[in-house]
C-alpha positions as CSV (number, residue, x, y, z in Angstrom):
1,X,207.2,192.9,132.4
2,X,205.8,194.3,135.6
3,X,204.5,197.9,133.7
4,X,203.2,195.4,131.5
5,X,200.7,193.6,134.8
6,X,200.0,197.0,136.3
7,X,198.7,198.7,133.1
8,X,196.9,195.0,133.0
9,X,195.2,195.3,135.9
10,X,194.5,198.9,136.1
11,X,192.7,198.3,133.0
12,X,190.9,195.2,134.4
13,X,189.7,197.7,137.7
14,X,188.6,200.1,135.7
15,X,186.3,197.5,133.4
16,X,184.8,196.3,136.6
17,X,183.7,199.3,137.2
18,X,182.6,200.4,133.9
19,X,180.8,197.7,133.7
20,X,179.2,197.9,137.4
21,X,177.9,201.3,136.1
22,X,176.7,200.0,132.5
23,X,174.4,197.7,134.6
24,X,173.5,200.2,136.9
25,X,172.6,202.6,134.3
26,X,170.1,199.5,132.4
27,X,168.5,198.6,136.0
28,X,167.3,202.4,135.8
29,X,166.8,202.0,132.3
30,X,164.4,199.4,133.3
31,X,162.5,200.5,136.4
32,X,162.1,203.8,134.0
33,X,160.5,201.7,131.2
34,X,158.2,200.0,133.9
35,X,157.1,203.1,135.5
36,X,156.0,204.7,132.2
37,X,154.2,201.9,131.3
38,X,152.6,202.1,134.5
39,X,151.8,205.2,133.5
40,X,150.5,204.6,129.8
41,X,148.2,202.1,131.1
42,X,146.5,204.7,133.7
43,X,146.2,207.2,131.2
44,X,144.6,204.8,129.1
45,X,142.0,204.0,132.4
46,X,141.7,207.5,132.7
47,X,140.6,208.1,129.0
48,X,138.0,205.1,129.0
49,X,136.4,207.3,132.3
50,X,136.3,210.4,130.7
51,X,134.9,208.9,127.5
52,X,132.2,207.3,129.5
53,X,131.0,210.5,131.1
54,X,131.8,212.3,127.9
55,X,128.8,210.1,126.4
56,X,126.4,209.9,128.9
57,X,126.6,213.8,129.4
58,X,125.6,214.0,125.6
59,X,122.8,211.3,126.1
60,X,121.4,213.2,128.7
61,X,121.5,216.3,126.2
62,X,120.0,214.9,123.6
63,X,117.4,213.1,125.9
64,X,116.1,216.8,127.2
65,X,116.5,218.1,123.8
66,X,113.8,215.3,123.2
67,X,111.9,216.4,125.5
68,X,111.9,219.7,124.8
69,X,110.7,219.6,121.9
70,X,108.0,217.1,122.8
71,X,107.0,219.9,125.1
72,X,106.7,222.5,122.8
73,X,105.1,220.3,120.4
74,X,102.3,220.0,122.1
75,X,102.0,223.8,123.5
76,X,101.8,224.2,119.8
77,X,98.5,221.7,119.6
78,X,97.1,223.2,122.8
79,X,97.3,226.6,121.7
80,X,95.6,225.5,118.8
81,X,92.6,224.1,120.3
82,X,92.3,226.4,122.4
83,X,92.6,229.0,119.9
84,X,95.5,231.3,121.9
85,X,98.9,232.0,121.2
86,X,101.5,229.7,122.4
87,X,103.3,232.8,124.6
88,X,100.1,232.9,126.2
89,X,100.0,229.1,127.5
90,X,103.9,229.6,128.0
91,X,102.9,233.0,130.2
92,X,99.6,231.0,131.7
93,X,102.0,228.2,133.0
94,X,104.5,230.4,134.2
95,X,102.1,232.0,136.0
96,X,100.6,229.1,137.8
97,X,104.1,227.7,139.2
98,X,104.5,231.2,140.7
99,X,101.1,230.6,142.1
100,X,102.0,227.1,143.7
101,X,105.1,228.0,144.7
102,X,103.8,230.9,146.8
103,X,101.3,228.0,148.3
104,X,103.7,226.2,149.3
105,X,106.2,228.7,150.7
């Protein structure tokens, strides 16, 4: 009778401390889970940022490409009024920032 009570509460010890470490190992589990979706939601911040400046780097693109070609539309009308080729109002302009630039300097 007395093998049978220390077999019994040998195997009693050891649940205790199988179970201590089954509740340790869920506690980690847990903070683990937390601190990923910690993480998940930060990556998802990050995302919305980089969409945002994704978008208004193309707006400004597309604004200058606007432009641009507003520009060069009407070099293209005032070259022919004025009866001259468009590299020559390009070559004309170019020529007067260098002058105004040298004014200035």
């Amino acid at each position: 009778m007395e093998i049978f009570r220390t077999f019994g509460s040998v195997f009693l010890e050891g649940a205790d401390e199988t179970t201590k470490s089954l509740d340790n190992i869920d506690d980690k589990a847990n903070s683990t889970g937390s601190s990923l979706g910690e993480l998940g939601k930060t990556a998802i911040k990050a995302g919305a940022v980089m969409a945002t400046a994704i978008t208004t780097a193309a707006t400004a693109v597309v604004g200058l490409a606007i432009k641009t070609a507003s520009s060069m539309d009407k070099i293209d009308k005032e070259s022919q009024k004025l009866g001259l080729s468009a590299g020559h109002i390009k070559n004309g302009t170019l020529f007067s920032l260098k002058m105004v630039h040298q004014s200035t300097v």
